[in-house]
C-alpha positions in Angstrom: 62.3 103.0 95.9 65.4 100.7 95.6 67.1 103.7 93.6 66.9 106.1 96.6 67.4 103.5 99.0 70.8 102.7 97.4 71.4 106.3 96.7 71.2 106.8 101.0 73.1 103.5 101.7 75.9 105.6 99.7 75.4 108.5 101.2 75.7 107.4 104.9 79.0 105.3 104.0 80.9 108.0 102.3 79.9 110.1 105.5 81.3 107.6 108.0 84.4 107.7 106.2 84.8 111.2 105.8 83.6 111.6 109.2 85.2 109.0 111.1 88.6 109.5 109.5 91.6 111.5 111.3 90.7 114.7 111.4 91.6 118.0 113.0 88.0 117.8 114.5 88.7 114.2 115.4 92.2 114.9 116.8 90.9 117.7 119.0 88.3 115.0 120.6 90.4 112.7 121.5 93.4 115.1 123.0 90.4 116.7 125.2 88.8 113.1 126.5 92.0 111.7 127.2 93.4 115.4 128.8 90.4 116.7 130.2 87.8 114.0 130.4 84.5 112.8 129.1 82.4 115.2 130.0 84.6 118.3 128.1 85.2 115.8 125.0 81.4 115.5 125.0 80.4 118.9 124.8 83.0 119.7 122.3 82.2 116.9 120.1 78.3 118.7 120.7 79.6 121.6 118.8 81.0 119.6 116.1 77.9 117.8 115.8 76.2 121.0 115.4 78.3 122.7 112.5 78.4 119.2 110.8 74.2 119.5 110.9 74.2 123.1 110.0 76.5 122.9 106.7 74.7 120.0 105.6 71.3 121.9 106.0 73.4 124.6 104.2 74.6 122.2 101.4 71.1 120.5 101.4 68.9 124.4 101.0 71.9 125.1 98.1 73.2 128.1 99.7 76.6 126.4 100.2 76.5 125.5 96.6 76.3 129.1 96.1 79.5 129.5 98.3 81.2 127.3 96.5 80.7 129.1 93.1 82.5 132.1 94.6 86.5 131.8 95.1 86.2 134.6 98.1 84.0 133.0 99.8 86.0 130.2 99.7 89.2 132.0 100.6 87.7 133.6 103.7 86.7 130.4 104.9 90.5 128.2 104.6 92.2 131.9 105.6 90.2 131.5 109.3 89.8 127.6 109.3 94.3 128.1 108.7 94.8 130.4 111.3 92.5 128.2 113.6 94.5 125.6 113.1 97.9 127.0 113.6 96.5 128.3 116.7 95.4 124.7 118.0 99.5 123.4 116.5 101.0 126.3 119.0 98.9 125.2 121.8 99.7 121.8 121.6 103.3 122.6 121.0 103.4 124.7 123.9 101.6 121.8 125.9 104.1 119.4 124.5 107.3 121.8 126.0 106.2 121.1 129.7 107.0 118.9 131.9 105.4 116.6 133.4 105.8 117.8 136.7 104.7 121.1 135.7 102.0 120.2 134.0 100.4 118.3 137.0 100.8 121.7 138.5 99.3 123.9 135.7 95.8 123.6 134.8 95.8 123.2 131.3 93.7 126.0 128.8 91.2 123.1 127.9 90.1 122.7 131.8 89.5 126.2 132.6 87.1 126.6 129.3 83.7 126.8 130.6 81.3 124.2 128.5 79.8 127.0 126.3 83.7 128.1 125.6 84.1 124.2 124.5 81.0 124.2 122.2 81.7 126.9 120.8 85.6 126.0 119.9 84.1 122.9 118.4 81.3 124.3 116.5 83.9 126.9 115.3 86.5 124.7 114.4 84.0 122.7 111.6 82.6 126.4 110.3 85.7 127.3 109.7 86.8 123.6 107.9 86.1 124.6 104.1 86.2 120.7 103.5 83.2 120.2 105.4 81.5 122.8 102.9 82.5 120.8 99.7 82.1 118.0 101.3 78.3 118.1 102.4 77.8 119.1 98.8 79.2 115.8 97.7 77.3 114.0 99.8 73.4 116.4 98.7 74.5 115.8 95.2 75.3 112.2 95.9 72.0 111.7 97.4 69.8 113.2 95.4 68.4 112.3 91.7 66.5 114.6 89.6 63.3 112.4 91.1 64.4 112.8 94.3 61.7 113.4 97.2 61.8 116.0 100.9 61.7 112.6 102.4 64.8 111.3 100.6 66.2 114.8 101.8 64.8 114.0 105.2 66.1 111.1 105.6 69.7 111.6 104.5 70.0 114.3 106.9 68.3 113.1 109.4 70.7 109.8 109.7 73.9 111.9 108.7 73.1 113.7 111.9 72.6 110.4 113.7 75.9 109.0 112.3 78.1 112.3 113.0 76.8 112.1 116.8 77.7 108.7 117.2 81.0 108.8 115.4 82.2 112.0 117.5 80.6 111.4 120.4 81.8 107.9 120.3 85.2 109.2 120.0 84.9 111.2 122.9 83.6 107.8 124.8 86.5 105.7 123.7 89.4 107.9 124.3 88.3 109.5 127.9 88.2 105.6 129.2 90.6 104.7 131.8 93.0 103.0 129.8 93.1 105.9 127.2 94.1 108.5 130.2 96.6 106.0 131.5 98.2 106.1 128.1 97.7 109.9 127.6 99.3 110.3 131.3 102.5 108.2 130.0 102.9 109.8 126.5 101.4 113.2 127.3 104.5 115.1 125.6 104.6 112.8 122.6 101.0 112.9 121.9 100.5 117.0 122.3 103.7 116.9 119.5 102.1 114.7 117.2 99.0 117.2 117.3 101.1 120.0 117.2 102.9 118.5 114.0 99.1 117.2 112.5 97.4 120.6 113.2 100.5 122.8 112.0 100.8 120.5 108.7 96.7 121.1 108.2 96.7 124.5 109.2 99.6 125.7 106.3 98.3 122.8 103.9 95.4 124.4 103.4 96.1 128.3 104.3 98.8 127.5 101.0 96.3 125.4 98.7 94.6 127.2 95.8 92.1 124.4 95.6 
């Protein structure tokens, strides 16, 4: 009993970590709360939440253990999750290029997504993230000892899901505040180049890995 409890206590801190750390799932969040507002950041933080649930049902039924014994799998996955990211770096280098002026003009590409457009872009930008693959698998194998109950199973997914919707969603809280969009309103330019840079840098890191 103490043996699983421990083994779960594990589990849930290296998720927090993993989770809660800068990401490019992370970044996105908070550039759409402090852009677009709460209720946007919300629902794509929702599809984040959702492919973090669904690879670690993957990871916990071992069909992404399977994926990871195959290098083309693999491949496929950092090839879209690369180009994904680029994609996110030219946006936000674009966004970064206009002025302030004109960007109080312009509606940005985040406000005219509709909320399924937004789910969808964050549920596709952690399917894509070949990391959260290897990384679920971590956590299963952590988590689980030859002795190892469905309730031990059960329970680890059941509070990783609880922890990934209030990390992201708690993201999405914190940075769409009032505060937050005063300082996204002052340092729009800076901020949209510093994703620019982080998503670019992520996007060619791992489209170049062999990892």
């Amino acid at each position: 009993m103490f043996a699983e409890l421990n083994h779960l206590l594990l589990v849930y801190t290296a998720y927090v970590i993993a989770a809660g750390s800068p990401g490019p799932s992370n970044m996105r969040i908070m550039g759409v709360a402090m852009n677009n507002g709460r209720r946007a950041a919300l629902v794509l933080a929702a599809g984040v939440v959702s492919g973090s649930i669904f690879w670690g049902m993957m990871a916990a039924t071992g069909i992404s253990a399977i994926l990871s014994r195959y290098a083309e799998a693999l491949i496929v996955l950092k090839i879209f999750g690369g180009l994904y990211l680029l994609y996110l770096a030219f946006r936000a280098g674009r966004a970064a290029l206009v002025s302030d002026a004109e960007a109080a003009r312009t509606t940005s590409g985040d406000e005219v997504l509709s909320g399924a457009a937004l789910y969808r872009r964050g549920l596709l930008m952690h399917l894509t993230n070949p990391k959260s693959v290897l990384a679920w698998i971590a956590l299963v194998t952590l988590g689980l000892g030859p002795g190892s109950s469905w309730h031990t199973l059960a329970a680890m997914l059941a509070g990783c899901a609880v922890l990934s919707v209030t990390i992201f969603c708690g993201y999405a809280i914190i940075f769409s505040t009032a505060p937050m969009v005063r300082l996204y309103r002052r340092a729009r330019r800076w901020i949209e180049g510093i994703l620019a840079v982080f998503f670019g840098v992520a996007g060619l890191r791992l489209l170049l890995s062999r990892a």
